[in-house]
C-alpha positions in Angstrom: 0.0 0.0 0.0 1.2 3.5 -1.0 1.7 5.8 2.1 1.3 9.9 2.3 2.7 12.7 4.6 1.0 15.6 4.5 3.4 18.4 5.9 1.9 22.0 7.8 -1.2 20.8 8.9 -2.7 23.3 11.3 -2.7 22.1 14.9 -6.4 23.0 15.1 -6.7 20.3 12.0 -4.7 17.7 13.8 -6.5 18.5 17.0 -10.1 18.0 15.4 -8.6 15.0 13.2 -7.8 13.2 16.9 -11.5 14.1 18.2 -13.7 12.7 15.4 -10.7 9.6 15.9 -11.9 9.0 19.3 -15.6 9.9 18.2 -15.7 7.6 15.8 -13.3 4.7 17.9 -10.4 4.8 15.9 -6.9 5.9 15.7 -6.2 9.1 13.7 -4.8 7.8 11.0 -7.3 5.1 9.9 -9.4 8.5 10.4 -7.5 10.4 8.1 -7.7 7.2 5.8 -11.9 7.0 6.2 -12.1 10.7 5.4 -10.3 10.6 2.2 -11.7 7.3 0.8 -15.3 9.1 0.9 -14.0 12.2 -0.3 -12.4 10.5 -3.4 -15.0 7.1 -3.6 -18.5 8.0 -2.6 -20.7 5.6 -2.5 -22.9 8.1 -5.3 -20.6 7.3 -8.0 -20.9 6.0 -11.3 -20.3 2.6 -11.8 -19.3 1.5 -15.3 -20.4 -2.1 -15.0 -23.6 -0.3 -13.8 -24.3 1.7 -15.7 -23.7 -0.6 -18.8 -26.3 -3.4 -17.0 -28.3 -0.7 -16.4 -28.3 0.9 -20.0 -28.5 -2.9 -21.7 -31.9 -3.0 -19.5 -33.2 -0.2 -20.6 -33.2 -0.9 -24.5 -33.8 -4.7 -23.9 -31.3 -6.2 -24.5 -31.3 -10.3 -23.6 -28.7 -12.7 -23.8 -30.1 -13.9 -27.2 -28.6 -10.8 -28.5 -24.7 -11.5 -27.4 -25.3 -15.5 -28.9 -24.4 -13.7 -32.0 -20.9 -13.0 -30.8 -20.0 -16.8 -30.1 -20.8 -17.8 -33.8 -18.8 -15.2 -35.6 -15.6 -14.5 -33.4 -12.7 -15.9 -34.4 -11.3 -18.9 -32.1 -7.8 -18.2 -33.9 -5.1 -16.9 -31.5 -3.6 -13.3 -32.4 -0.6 -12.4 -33.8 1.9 -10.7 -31.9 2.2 -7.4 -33.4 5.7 -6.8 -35.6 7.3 -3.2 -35.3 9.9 -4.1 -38.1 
């Protein structure tokens, strides 16, 4: 896992970050950790694999529709691409 410092912090910062710790029953830094996972992850956003299921059920689509794909791809292993 990738670790941060974050330098000149205000004491009043660190001071409230320890409070909501203790609040909250944890230790300041899986605080700190909680805080910036929801600020950067909510739970609000988009999914792609959501929003693709969802969008497939809205026009109908069925797995009837994908059987196409299984018929006409090729089986045939790729060719490694040649920069010569």
């Amino acid at each position: 896992m990738a670790m941060l410092t974050v330098r000149n912090l205000p004491d009043e910062v660190h001071r409230a970050l320890r409070v909501r710790a203790a609040q909250h029953g944890h230790s300041t830094e899986a605080e700190v950790r909680e805080i910036l996972a929801n600020a950067v992850k909510p739970e609000t956003r988009v999914r792609l694999g959501d929003a693709l299921a969802a969008l497939g059920h809205q026009i109908g689509l069925t797995n009837k529709d994908f059987e196409v794909f299984d018929r006409v791809s090729d089986k045939a292993p790729a060719e490694p691409l040649s920069f010569e």
